[in-house]
C-alpha positions in Angstrom: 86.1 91.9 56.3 87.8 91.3 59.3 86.1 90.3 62.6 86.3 93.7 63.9 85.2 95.6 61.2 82.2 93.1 61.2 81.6 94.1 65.0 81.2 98.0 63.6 79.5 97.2 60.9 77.0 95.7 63.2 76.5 98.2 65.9 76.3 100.9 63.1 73.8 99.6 61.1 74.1 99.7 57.6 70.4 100.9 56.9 71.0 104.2 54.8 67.8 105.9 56.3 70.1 106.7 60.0 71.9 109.9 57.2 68.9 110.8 56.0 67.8 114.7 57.3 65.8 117.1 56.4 67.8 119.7 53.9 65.5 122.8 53.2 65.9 124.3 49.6 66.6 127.7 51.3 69.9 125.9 53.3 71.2 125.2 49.2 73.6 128.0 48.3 72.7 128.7 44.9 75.5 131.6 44.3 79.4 131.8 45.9 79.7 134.6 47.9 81.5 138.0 46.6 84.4 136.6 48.1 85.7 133.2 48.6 87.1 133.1 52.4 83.6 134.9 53.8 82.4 131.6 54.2 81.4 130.5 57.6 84.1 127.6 59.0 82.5 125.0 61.5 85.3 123.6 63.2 85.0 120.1 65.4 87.8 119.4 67.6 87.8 117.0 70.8 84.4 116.3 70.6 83.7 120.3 70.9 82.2 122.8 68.3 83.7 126.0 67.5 82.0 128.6 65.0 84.3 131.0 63.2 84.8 132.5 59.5 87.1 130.6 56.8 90.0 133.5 56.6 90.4 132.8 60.4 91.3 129.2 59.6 94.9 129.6 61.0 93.6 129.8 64.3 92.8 126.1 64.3 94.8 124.5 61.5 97.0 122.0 64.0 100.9 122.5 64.5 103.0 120.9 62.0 99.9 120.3 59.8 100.4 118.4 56.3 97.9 119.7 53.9 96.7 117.8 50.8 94.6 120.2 48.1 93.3 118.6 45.1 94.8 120.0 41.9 92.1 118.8 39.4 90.8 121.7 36.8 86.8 121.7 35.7 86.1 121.3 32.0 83.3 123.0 30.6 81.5 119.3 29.8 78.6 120.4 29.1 77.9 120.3 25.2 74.2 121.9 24.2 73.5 121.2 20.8 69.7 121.8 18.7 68.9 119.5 15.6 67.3 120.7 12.4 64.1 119.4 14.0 64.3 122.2 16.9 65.1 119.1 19.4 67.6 119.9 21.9 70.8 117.6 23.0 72.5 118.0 25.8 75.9 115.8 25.8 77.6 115.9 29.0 81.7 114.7 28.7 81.9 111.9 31.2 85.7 110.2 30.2 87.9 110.0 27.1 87.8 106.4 25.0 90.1 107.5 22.0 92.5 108.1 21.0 94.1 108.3 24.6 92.2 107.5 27.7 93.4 109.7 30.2 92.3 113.0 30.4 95.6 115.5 29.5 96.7 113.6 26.1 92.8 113.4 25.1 92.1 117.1 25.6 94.7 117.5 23.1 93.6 115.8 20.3 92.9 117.6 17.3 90.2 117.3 15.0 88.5 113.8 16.4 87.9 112.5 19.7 85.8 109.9 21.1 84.1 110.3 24.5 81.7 108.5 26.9 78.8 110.5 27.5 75.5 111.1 29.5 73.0 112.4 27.2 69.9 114.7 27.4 67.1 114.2 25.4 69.2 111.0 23.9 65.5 109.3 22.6 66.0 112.4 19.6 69.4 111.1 18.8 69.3 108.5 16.2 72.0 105.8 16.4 75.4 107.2 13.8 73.3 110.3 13.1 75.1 113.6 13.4 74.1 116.8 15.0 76.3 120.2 15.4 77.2 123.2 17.2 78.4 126.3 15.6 80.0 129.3 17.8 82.5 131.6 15.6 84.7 129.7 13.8 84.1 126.4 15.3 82.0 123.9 14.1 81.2 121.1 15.9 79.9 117.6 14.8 78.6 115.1 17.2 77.9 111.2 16.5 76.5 108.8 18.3 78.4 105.8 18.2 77.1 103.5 21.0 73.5 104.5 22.4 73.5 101.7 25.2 77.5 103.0 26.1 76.7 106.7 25.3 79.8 106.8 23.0 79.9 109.8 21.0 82.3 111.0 18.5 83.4 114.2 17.7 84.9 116.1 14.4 85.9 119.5 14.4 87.4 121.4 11.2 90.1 123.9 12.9 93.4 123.2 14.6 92.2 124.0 17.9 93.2 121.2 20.8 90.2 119.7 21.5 90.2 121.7 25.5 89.9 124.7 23.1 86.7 123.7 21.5 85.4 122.6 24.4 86.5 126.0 26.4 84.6 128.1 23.9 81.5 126.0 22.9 80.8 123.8 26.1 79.6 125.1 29.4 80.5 124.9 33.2 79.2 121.7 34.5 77.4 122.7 37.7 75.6 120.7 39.9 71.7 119.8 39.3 71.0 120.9 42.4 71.7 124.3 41.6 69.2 124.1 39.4 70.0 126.9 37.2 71.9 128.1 34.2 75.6 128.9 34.0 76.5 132.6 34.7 79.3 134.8 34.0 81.3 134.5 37.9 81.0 130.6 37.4 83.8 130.2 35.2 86.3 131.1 38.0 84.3 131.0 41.2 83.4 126.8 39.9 87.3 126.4 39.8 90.1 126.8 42.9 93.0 129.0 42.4 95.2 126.0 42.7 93.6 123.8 39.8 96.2 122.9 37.1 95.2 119.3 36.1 92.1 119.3 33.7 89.9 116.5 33.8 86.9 117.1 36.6 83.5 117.3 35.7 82.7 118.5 38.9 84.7 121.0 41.4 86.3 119.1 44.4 84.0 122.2 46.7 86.3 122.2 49.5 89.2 124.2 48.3 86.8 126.8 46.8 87.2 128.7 49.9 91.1 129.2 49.5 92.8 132.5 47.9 96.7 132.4 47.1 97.0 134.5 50.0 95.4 132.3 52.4 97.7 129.6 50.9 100.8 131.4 51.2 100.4 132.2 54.8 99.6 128.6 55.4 102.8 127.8 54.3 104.7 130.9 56.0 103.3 129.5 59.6 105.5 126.2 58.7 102.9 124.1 57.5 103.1 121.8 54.6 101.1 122.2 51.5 101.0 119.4 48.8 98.8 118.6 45.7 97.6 115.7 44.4 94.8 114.6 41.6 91.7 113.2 41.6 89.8 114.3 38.4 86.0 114.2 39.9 83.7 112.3 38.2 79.9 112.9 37.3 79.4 109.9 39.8 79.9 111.9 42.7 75.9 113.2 42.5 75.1 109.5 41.7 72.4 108.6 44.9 72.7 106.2 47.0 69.4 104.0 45.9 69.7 100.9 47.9 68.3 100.7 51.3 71.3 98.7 52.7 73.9 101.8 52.0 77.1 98.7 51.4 75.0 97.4 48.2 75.1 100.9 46.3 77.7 100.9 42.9 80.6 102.8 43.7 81.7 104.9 41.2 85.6 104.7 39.5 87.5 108.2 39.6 90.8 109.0 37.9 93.7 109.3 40.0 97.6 110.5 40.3 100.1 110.1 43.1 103.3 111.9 42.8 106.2 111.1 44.5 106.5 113.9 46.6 103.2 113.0 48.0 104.6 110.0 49.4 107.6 111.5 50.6 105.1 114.2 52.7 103.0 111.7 54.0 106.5 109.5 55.8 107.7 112.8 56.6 104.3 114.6 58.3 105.4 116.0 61.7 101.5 116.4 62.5 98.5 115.7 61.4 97.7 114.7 58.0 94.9 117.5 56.6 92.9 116.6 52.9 91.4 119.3 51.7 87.9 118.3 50.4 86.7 114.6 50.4 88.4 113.7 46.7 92.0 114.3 48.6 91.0 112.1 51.3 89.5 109.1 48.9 93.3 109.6 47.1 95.3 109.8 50.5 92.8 106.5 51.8 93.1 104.5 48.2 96.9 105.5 48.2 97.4 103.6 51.4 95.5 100.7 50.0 97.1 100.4 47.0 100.9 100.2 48.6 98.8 97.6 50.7 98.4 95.4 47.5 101.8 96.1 46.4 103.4 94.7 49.9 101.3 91.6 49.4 102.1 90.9 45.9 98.6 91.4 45.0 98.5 93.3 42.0 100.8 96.0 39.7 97.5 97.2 38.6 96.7 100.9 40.3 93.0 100.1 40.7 91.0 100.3 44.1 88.0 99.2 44.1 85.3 99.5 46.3 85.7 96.2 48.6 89.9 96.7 48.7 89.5 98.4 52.0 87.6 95.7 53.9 89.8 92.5 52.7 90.7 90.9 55.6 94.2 90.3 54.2 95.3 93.6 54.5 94.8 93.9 57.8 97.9 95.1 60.0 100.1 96.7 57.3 101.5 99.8 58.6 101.2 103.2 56.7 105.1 103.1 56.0 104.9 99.7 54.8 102.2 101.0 52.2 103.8 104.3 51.1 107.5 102.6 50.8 105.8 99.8 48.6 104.9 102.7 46.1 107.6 103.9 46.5 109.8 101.0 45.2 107.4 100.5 42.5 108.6 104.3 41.3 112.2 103.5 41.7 112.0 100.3 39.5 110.0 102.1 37.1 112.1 105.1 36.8 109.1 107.3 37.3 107.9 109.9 39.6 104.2 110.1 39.4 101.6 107.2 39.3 98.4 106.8 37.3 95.2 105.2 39.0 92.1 104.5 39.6 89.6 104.3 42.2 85.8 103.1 43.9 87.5 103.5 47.3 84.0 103.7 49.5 84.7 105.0 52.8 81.7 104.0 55.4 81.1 103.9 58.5 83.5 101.0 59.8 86.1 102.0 57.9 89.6 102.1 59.3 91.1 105.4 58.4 94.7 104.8 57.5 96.2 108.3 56.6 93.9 111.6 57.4 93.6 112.5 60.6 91.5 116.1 59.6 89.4 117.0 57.2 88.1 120.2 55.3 84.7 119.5 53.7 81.8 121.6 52.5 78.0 120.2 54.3 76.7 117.3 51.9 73.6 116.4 50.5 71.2 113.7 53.0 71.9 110.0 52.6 74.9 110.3 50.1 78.3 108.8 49.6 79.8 112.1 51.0 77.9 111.8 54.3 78.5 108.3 55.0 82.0 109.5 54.4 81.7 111.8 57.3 79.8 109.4 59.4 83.2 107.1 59.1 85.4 110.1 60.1 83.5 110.9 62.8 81.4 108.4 64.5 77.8 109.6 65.3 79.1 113.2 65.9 78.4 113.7 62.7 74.7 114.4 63.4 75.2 116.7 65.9 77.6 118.5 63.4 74.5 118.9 60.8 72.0 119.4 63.1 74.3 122.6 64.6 75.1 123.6 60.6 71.7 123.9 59.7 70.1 125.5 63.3 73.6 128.1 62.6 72.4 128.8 59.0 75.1 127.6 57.4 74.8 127.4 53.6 74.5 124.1 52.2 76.4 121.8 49.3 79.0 123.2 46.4 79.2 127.0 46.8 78.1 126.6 50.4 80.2 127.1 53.9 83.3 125.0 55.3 83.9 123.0 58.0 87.2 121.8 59.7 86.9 118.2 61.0 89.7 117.1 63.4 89.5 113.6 64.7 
């Protein structure tokens, strides 16, 4: 950490109660609205607050704006299954183990698959003990490989891809906080028009609010509009549970840069925009990784969650960083990358890339609010504290805001 980050660090604090607030049950939106750009838009621009509704969000999308959407696609993870006993299992898909380990070759295995897992009920599951699911024509068999890993193998008996099983027999992983069972609008309304790239276990919320339409205007105004991927992990509900918030166990997301990401970023006019917090932690890990790469550091695409406060990396410029990658591709002959990352952005953190941020209103004390803490200083309070005396609607299917630094 460099001298200066330690200086912020400092006069922030780094106790996690300061993001703590009070979030009333009532504030949760528990269903989307009838239609996806109703949502209320909170938009923060030179230090001022503006109220206004998410289809209006050309009005105050900056000139020559370079927006970043995140392209991932929700599987339906969540695997119920009922022993002989009457017991009930509940296997969640977490990340694929074998026979590939990223997320579009493994949803096309046929007839066996191993995952890791978070499991329900798991004291009912005996270790290499089978249980099953049956809907229509599919029959399911779950094993349980690894309790202490939650490995868990599984064996189908038709030629389906394994998305296919998983599309008719699993179910839409929602948020706990939702606390209720999947219905019929969440199969779409959980997804964004634009998602392509399956692999999330969780929706990146902010570009729920978008239609095609609202994207093709964006575009027609001569704005910029890119995608990226950042498959979101079941980590992203993980809480915070340590009192000094820099102590808490980021969690590792899968991650793909394309070249024409790179390209956009060296070639932005304006502002760079990300679209929900997932494109921001891939624009921010992006940087840090062609950071590595210009120091020799590592070949490796992994960021984890101390790369961005190495004091080594101080000074390297953003088109340093992004021509690094670059050169990587070229030698490589490729034109998309393959990463990970525990990027943790906190308050201190030097934001290399995004200079505005669409984000829906996060739960108290997590990893998403300290993220807006960082973005905007203690402005963030006041941002909440308006959101909630405005009744806005709260988390996933909740309202927008529009954060401009």
């Amino acid at each position: 950490m460099t001298f200066e980050q330690e200086l912020i660090m400092v006069n922030n604090n780094t106790d996690l109660a300061q993001y703590l607030f009070d979030l009333p049950d009532e504030k949760i939106a528990k269903h989307p609205l009838k239609d996806r750009d109703a949502s209320k838009l909170l938009v923060y621009k030179n230090d001022t607050i503006h109220h206004d509704h998410f289809r209006n969000l050309l009005d105050h999308v900056p000139t020559d704006a370079t927006l970043f959407l995140n392209n991932t696609k929700v599987i339906a993870a969540r695997l119920y299954f009922q022993k002989n006993t009457g017991a009930k299992i509940e296997v969640f898909l977490t990340e694929p183990i074998s026979p590939h380990t990223a997320f579009e070759p493994a949803l096309k295995a046929k007839k066996t698959c191993i995952w890791k897992c978070m499991i329900g009920n798991l004291k009912k599951w005996k270790d290499n003990t089978s249980i099953y699911l049956t809907l229509g024509a599919i029959n399911l068999e779950a094993k349980l490989l690894d309790r202490s890993h939650g490995l868990v193998e599984f064996c189908w008996d038709t030629a389906d891809e394994f998305l296919m099983v998983i599309e008719a027999a699993g179910h839409v992983p929602l948020p706990p906080y939702l606390n209720r069972a999947q219905e019929s609008e969440d199969k779409y309304r959980y997804q964004t028009v634009f998602s392509e790239k399956e692999g999330a276990v969780a929706a990146p919320t902010a570009g729920l609010h978008f239609t095609d339409s609202i994207l093709d205007t964006i575009r027609s105004k001569g704005h910029v509009v890119d995608q990226l991927t950042l498959h979101v992990s079941a980590g992203t509900f993980r809480p915070i549970k340590t009192e000094d918030f820099t102590e808490h166990d980021m969690h590792n997301e899968r991650i793909i840069i394309y070249r024409h990401n790179l390209i956009n970023i060296l070639e932005s006019k304006g502002p760079i925009v990300a679209v929900g917090t997932t494109a921001m932690r891939t624009l921010e890990s992006t940087y840090w990784y062609g950071a590595l790469l210009s120091k020799e550091l590592t070949k490796d695409f992994k960021v984890d969650q101390h790369t961005a406060y190495r004091e080594e990396l101080a000074g390297i410029s953003l088109e340093t960083a992004t021509q690094a990658i670059i050169h990587q591709m070229d030698q490589l002959g490729i034109d998309e990358l393959h990463g990970e990352t525990e990027i943790f952005i906190y308050p201190g953190y030097d934001f290399k890339v995004v200079q505005g941020l669409f984000t829906n209103f996060h739960m108290p004390s997590s990893t998403l609010v300290l993220l807006v803490a960082a973005f905007l200083g203690s402005d963030w309070r006041k941002i909440y504290n308006e959101a909630l005396s405005h009744d806005y609607r709260f988390l996933s299917y909740g309202d927008s805001s529009l954060l401009l630094r």
